[in-house]
Structure formats: structure tokens, C-alpha cells
C-alpha positions in Angstrom: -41.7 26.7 -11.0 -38.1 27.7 -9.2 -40.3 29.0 -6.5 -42.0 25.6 -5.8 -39.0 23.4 -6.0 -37.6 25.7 -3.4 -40.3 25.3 -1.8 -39.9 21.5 -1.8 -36.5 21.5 -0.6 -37.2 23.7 2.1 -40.0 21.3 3.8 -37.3 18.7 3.2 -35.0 20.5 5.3 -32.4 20.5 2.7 -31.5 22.5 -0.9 -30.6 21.3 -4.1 -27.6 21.9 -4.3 -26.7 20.3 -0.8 -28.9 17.3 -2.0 -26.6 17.0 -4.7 -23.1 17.0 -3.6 -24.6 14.6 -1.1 -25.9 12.6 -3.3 -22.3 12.2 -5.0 -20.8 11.3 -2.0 -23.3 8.9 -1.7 -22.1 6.7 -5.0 -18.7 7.0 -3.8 -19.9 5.5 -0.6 -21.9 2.7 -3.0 -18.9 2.1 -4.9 -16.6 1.3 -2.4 -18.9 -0.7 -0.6 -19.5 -2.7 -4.0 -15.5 -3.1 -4.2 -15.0 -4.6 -0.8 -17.8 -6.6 -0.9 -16.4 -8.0 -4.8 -13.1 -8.3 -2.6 -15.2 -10.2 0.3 -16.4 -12.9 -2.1 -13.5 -13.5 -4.3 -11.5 -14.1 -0.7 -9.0 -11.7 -1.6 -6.5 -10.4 0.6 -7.5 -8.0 3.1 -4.5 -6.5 3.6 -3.7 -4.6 0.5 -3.6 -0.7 -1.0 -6.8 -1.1 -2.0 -9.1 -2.4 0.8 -7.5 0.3 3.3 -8.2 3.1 0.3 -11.9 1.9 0.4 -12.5 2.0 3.9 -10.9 5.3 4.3 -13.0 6.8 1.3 -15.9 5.4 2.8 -15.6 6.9 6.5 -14.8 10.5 5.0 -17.7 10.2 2.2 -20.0 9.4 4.6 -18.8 12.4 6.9 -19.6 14.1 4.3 -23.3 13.0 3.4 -24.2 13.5 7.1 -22.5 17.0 7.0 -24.5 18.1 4.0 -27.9 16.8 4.8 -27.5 18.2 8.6 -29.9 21.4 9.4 -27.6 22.9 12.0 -28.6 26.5 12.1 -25.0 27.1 14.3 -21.9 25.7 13.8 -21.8 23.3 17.0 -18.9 21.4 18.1 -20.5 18.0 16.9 -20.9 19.8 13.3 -17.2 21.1 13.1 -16.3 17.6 14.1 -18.1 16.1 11.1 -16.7 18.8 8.8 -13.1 18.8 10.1 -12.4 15.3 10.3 -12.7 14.3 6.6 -9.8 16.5 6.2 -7.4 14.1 7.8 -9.1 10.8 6.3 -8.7 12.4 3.6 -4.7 13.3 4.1 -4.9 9.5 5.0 -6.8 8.6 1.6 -4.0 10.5 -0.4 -0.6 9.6 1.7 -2.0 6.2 1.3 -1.1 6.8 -2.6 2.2 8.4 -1.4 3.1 5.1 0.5 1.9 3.2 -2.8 4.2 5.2 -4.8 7.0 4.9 -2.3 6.4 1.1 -3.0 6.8 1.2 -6.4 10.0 3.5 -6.0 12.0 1.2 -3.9 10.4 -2.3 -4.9 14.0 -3.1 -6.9 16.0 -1.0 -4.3 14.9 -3.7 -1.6 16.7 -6.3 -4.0 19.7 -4.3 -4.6 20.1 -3.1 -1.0 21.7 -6.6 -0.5 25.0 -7.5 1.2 25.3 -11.1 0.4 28.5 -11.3 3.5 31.4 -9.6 5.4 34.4 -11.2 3.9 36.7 -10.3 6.9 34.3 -11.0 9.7 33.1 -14.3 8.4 35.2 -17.3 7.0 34.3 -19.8 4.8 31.7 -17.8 3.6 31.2 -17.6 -0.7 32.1 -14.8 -2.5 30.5 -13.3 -5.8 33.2 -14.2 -8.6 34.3 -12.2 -11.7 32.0 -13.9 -13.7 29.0 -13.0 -12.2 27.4 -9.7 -13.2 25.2 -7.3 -11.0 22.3 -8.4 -8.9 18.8 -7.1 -9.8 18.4 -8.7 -13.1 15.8 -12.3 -13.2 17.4 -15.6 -12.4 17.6 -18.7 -13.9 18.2 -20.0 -17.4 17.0 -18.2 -21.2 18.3 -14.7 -23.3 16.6 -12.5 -19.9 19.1 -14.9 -17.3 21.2 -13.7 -14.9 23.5 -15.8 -15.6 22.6 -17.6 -19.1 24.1 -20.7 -20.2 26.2 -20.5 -17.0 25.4 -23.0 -14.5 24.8 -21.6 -10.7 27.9 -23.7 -9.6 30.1 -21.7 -11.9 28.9 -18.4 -10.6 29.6 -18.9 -6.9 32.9 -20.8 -5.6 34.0 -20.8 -2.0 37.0 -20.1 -0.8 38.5 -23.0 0.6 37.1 -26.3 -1.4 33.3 -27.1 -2.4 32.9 -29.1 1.0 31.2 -27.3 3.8 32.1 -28.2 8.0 29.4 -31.0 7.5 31.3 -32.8 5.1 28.4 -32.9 2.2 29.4 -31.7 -1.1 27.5 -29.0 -2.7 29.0 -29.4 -6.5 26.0 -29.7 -8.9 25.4 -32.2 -12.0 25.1 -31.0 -15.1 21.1 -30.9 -16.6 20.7 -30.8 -12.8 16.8 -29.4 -12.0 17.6 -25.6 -9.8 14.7 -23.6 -8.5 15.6 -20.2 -9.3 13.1 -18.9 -7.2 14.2 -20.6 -4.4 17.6 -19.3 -5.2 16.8 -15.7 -5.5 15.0 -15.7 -2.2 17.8 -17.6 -0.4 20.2 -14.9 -1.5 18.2 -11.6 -1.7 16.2 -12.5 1.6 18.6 -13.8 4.3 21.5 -11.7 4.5 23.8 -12.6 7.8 25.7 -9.5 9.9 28.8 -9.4 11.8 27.0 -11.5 14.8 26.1 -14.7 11.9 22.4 -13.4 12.7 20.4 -13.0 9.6 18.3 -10.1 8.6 16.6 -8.3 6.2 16.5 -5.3 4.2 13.7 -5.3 2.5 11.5 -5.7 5.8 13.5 -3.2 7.3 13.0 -0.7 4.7 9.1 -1.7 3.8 8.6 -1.7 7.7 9.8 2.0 7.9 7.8 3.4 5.6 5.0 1.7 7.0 5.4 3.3 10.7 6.2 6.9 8.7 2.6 6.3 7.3 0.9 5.4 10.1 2.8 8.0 12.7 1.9 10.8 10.0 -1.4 10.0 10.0 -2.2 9.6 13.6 0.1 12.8 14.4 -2.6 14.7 11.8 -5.8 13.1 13.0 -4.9 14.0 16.5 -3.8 17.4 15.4 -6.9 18.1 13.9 -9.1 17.0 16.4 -7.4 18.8 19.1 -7.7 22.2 17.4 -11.1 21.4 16.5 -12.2 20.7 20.0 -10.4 23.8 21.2 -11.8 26.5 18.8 -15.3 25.1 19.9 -14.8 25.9 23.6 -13.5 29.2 22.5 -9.6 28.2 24.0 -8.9 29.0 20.0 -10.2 32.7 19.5 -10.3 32.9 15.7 -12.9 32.4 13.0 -14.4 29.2 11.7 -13.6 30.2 7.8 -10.0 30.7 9.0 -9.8 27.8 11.2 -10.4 25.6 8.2 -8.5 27.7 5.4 -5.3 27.3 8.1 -5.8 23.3 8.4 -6.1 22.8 4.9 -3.4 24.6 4.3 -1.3 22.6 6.7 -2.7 19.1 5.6 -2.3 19.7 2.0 1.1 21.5 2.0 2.6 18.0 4.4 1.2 15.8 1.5 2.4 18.1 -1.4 5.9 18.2 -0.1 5.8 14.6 0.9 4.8 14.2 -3.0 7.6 16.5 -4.0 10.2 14.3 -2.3 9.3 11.3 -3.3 7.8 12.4 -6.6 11.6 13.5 -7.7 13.2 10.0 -6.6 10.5 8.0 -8.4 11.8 10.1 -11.7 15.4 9.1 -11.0 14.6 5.5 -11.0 15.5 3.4 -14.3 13.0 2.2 -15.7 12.2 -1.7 -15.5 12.3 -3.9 -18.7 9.3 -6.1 -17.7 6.0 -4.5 -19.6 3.9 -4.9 -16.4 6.3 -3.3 -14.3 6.1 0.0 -17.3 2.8 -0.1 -17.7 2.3 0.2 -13.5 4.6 2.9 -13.4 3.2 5.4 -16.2 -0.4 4.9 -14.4 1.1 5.4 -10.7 2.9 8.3 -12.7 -0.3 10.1 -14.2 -2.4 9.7 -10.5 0.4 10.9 -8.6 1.0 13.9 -11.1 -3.3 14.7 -10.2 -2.9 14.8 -6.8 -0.2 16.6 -6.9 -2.1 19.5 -9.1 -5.5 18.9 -6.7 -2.7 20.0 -3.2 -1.6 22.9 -5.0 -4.7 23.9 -6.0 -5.9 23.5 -2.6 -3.1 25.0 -1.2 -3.4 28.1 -3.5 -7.0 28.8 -2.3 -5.9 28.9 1.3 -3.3 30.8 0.7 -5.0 33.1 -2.2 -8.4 34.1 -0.1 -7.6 36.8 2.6 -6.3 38.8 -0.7 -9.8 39.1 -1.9 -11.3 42.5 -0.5 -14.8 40.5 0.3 -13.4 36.6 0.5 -15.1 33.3 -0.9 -18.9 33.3 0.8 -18.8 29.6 0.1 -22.3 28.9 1.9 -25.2 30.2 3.3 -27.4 28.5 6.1 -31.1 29.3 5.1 -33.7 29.9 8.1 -33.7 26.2 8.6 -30.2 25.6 9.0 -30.3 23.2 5.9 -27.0 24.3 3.5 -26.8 26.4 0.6 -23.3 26.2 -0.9 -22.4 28.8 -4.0 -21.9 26.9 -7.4 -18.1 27.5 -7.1 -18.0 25.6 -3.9 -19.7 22.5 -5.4 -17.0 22.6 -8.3 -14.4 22.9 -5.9 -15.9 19.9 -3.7 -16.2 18.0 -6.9 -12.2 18.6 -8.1 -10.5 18.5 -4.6 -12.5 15.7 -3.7 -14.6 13.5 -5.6 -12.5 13.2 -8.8 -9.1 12.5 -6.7 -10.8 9.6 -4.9 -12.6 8.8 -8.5 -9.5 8.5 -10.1 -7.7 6.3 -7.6 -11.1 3.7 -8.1 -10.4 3.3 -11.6 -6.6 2.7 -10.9 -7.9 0.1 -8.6 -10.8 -1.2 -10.3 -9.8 -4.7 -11.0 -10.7 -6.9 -8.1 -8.3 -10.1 -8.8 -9.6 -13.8 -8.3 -7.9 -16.3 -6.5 -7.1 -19.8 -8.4 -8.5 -21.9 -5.2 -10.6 -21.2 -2.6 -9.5 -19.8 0.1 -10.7 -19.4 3.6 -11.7 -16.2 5.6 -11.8 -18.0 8.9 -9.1 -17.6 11.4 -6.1 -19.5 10.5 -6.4 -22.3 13.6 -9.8 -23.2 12.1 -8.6 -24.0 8.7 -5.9 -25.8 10.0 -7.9 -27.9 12.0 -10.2 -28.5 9.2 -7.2 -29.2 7.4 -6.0 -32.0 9.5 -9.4 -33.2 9.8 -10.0 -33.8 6.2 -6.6 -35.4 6.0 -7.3 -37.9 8.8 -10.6 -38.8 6.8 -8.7 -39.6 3.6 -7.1 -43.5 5.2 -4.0 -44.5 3.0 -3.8 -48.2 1.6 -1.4 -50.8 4.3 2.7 -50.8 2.7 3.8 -54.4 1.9 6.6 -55.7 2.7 8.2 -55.0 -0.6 7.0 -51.6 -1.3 7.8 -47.9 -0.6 6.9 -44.7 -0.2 7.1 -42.5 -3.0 9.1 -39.5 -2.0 7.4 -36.2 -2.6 8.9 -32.7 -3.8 6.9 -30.5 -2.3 5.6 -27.0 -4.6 5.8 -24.6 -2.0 8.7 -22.1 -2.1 10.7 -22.1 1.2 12.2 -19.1 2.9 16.1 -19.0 2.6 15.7 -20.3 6.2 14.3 -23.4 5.9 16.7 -25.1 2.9 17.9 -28.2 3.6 21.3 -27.4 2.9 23.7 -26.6 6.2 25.2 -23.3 6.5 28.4 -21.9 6.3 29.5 -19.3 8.0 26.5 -17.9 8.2 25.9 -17.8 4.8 23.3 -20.5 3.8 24.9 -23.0 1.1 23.4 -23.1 -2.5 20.0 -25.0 -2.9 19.7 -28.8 -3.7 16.2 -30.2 -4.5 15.4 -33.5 -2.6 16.1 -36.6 -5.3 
């Protein structure tokens, strides 16, 4: 029976145990294909963690399927293209956690990296009283305040008189109507220099971390393509088993010690009081604390094989040149590879829905559709005797655009439109 399945495979050009890992790779590919499509039709954001996970799990997976249903009978250069490169998606697919987990480590730094002014550089401009604890706690009013029962007027003073250069007063009424929110991101967002310029911290910071992602991956795609290419034209004299033992050690040994780094400061941070913010951290804890295991694992292997008198023989290429790798090989493919990504899916497996509809066009055509239906909707003629209705618009405004002056180059505290 054995004999005839064999048999089978063989006329396919293919063996079973190639046909399988394939096939694996093959409901990765499904599955993320299935969650960017569920992302497609909700309109979610396309610029997230996990649309850039999914595309980068789909390139390498499907590297993959090609490479195990190929019948090479030599290792060409097109072949050790198709092998190597997964490597670096992969590093891409995993640092891509590491920047995650870098975002979860500094996401109350960014608020607490704040310098609200420069006292001697800057006059006019308010100052923090006694009464006013630490920044990084929630705004607004209730037992979880910043400031509890004390109003925001009696937290900041200035230091000449409550009058700015613009002569409007910016004392506040008691039962008075504050948008904390508002608030918060007029003070945690803009923060003015020596120059009055403003900037900010938390785009500086989230922006580095951003181009250290995306230099370290282009630096290790590029790397690994180069020596590829060179070991094919024989500029490289050394053997193919090796070739890729050395570049896994190299990728994998970056990312663990990138994990190490970053690992250690995500265990010094305090932990935050809100449940969501726990419950996100154990789970970013846990997947980190895989990967981690899956690099040194990986690492170990490369660095573990030359020590074995006859080596791994991970795979042998029948007479016609379909794959045959060892059982220990396929269990290797299917911890280094399939569960990491695996795990990662189920982290991200809630696709969220937007309230509203939203619109996946370019943003000039829903504008002008916009202004189009807004033209169509004809408002009644005014009287002579009646008004318009002010309106207090729901959208939050950057610190930038308050309608309060500013002083010093530190923007005055909010007042709603009456």
C-alpha cells in the first residue's frame, strides 16, 4: 500500500511529506487572506500592526508553498532565492512584534516625556503649582481624576495676573462645562522650545522607532539577498547547508537580542491601573516570551550542528527533484515557523468594526462627495427676527487649533464656545 502511495506522489512530482508542510502554509496563506479581506469590508484602518503582519505572513507563506512543491533537482539561484528570502520576511514578521512591544513599552512614556515650558526662556508662560500632582494619571473630574474636586483654574495660575497680552480673561465659572480631552491633548501634545516653536515628543519618539524598524529590515533583506546572489555565482565559496545555518544564525540572534533589550525595559515598566491596558500587556507578555524561546531555539540549532560527527540530513531530493524532508525537519518547520505566526493570529484575531461607514476612496473624493451632498441639503430663508443657532462642534481639536490666544508660547487653557 506504502509502495503505491509513493508511487502516487512520485507521478505528482511531489512527496507527502512536502505536500504537507505545503499544505500548512497554505492555510496560513487562507487565513490571512480571510483577515484582510474581514479588514477590507469592515473599512478598517489600513495602517495598523495587524494588516502589515498579514501581508508579511502571506509573502513568506507563499515562498514557502512554491519552495516545497518546486522539483528542482539542483539548488539554482532562483531556488535559493525562494528559500532564503522568507528568512528576512520572516525577521520582518517578528521585529514587527518587537516594534508592537516597543509600543506598548513607551505608550505612557510618550505622556510623561513632557516639558510643559522653559520658565527662564519664556515669560508669561504658566507654571505647574503645588497643588497639582504628577502628570500621567486621567483627567477630568471623579475618584480616578487628576485633579478631583479641584477645578482646572485652581491647578494652573500664571505668573503675572489671569489676563493674557490680548486682554481676554481666561478665569473659569464655576459648574463651567471643560473638555478634558481637549485639555489633555493641549498640554501633553504641544509643547513649545526655546525658539516658541512647538513640538512633539511623542511623534519624535514613535517616529524613531518607526525608521529603526524599517532601516533594520531593509539593511537584512538586502543583506540576505546579496549573499544569496553571491554564493550562487560561486563569489561565496562555501556550502549551501552552511550558507543558511550562518544567516539564520545572524537573523535570529539580531531579533533575540533586540527582544532582550527591550524585553527587560517592558519588565521595568509599572503596571497600568486600567484592566484593558493589564490584560494587553500579560498577552503581549506571553507572545513575546514564545518568540523569544522559538530565536533561541533556532539559534541553538545553528550553532549546535557542526558538533554532530554526521550533521542534520534535513532533506533529500528524490530522482525527480520533488522534496523529501526528514520528520524532524517538518517539526522544526512547524515550531520555528507556523506556530509563531499561529500565535500572533490569535492575538490579532478580532477584526474591529467601525460605528459609521467609512470610505476607502482617496480622501479628495469623499471630500467632494462630502460637499456635494451638503450643497443638495438647501437650508430654510432667516427672517428678519431670527438666528442662527450656534453649534459646538464634537470633534476633538489639536492643541493648535484652540480658540484661545497664546502666551508665551504656551497655549492658554481651553474655553468651549457659549
Amino acid at each position: 500500500f506504502f509502495d503505491h502511495v509513493k508511487m502516487v506522489w512520485y507521478i505528482l512530482g511531489t512527496t507527502a511529506t512536502a505536500c504537507s508542510l505545503a499544505s500548512i502554509y497554505v492555510v496560513l496563506c487562507l487565513y490571512a487572506l480571510n483577515q484582510f479581506l474581514k479588514i477590507f469590508y469592515y473599512r478598517h484602518s489600513l495602517n495598523s500592526f495587524h494588516v502589515l503582519f498579514l501581508w508579511t505572513v502571506f509573502l513568506w507563506s507563499s515562498l514557502r508553498v512554491a519552495y516545497w512543491m518546486s522539483t528542482d533537482s539542483q539548488y539554482t539561484c532562483v531556488a535559493e532565492v525562494v528559500h532564503g528570502l522568507p528568512y528576512a520576511l520572516q525577521f520582518s514578521t517578528f521585529s514587527l512584534v518587537l516594534f508592537f512591544l516597543i509600543h506598548v513599552t513607551y505608550g505612557h512614556r510618550w505622556m510623561q516625556k513632557v516639558r510643559l515650558f522653559e520658565p527662564k526662556a519664556q515669560e508669561g508662560a504658566m507654571r505647574i503649582t503645588p497643588r497639582q500632582p504628577t502628570y500621567g494619571t486621567s483627567m477630568g473630574h471623579g475618584p480616578h481624576s487628576m485633579y478631583g474636586d479641584v477645578d482646572f483654574h485652581q491647578a494652573y495660575s500664571h505668573d503675572t495676573d489671569d489676563t493674557d497680552a490680548s486682554g481676554e480673561s481666561h478665569l473659569y465659572a464655576e459648574g463651567q462645562d471643560l473638555s478634558p480631552r481637549v485639555v489633555e491633548q493641549s498640554l501633553c501634545c504641544m509643547l513649545p522650545c526655546r525658539q516658541g516653536s512647538c513640538f512633539n515628543w511623542k511623534i519624535r519618539i514613535r517616529t524613531f522607532h518607526v525608521i529603526l524598524y524599517i532601516g533594520l529590515n531593509v539593511v537584512m533583506t538586502v543583506v540576505v539577498l546579496c549573499l544569496t546572489v553571491a554564493r550562487c555565482q560561486d563569489i561565496l565559496h562555501i556550502e549551501y547547508s552552511d550558507f543558511d545555518r550562518y544567516m539564520t544564525l545572524v537573523i535570529f540572534s539580531t531579533l533575540l537580542l533586540c527582544l532582550s533589550v527591550y524585553g527587560f525595559q517592558f519588565a521595568q515598566v509599572p503596571q497600568e491601573p486600567a484592566p484593558q491596558n493589564e490584560e494587553m500587556r500579560g498577552k503581549v507578555a506571553w507572545l513575546v516570551v514564545f518568540i523569544t524561546l522559538v530565536c533561541v531555539s533556532r539559534c541553538l540549532y545553528a550553532i549546535l550542528t557542526p558538533w554532530f560527527p554526521e550533521g542534520f540530513p534535513d532533506m533529500e531530493i528524490m530522482d525527480n527533484g520533488a522534496k523529501h524532508p526528514q520528520w524532524y525537519l517538518v517539526c522544526a518547520e512547524i515550531l520555528w515557523e507556523i506556530l509563531p505566526a499561529a500565535a500572533v493570529f490569535v492575538y490579532f484575531r478580532g477584526v474591529p468594526k467601525t460605528s459609521h461607514p467609512r470610505s476607502l476612496l482617496p480622501r479628495w473624493f469623499q471630500q467632494r462627495e462630502e460637499r456635494s451632498k451638503s450643497a443638495n441639503h438647501s437650508s430654510p430663508p432667516l427672517g428678519p427676527n431670527r438666528e442662527i443657532p450656534a453649534r459646538v462642534p464634537n470633534v476633538v481639536h489639536p492643541a493648535g487649533s484652540v480658540s484661545s490666544s497664546a502666551v508665551g508660547g504656551m497655549y492658554a487653557p481651553y474655553t468651549p464656545s457659549m
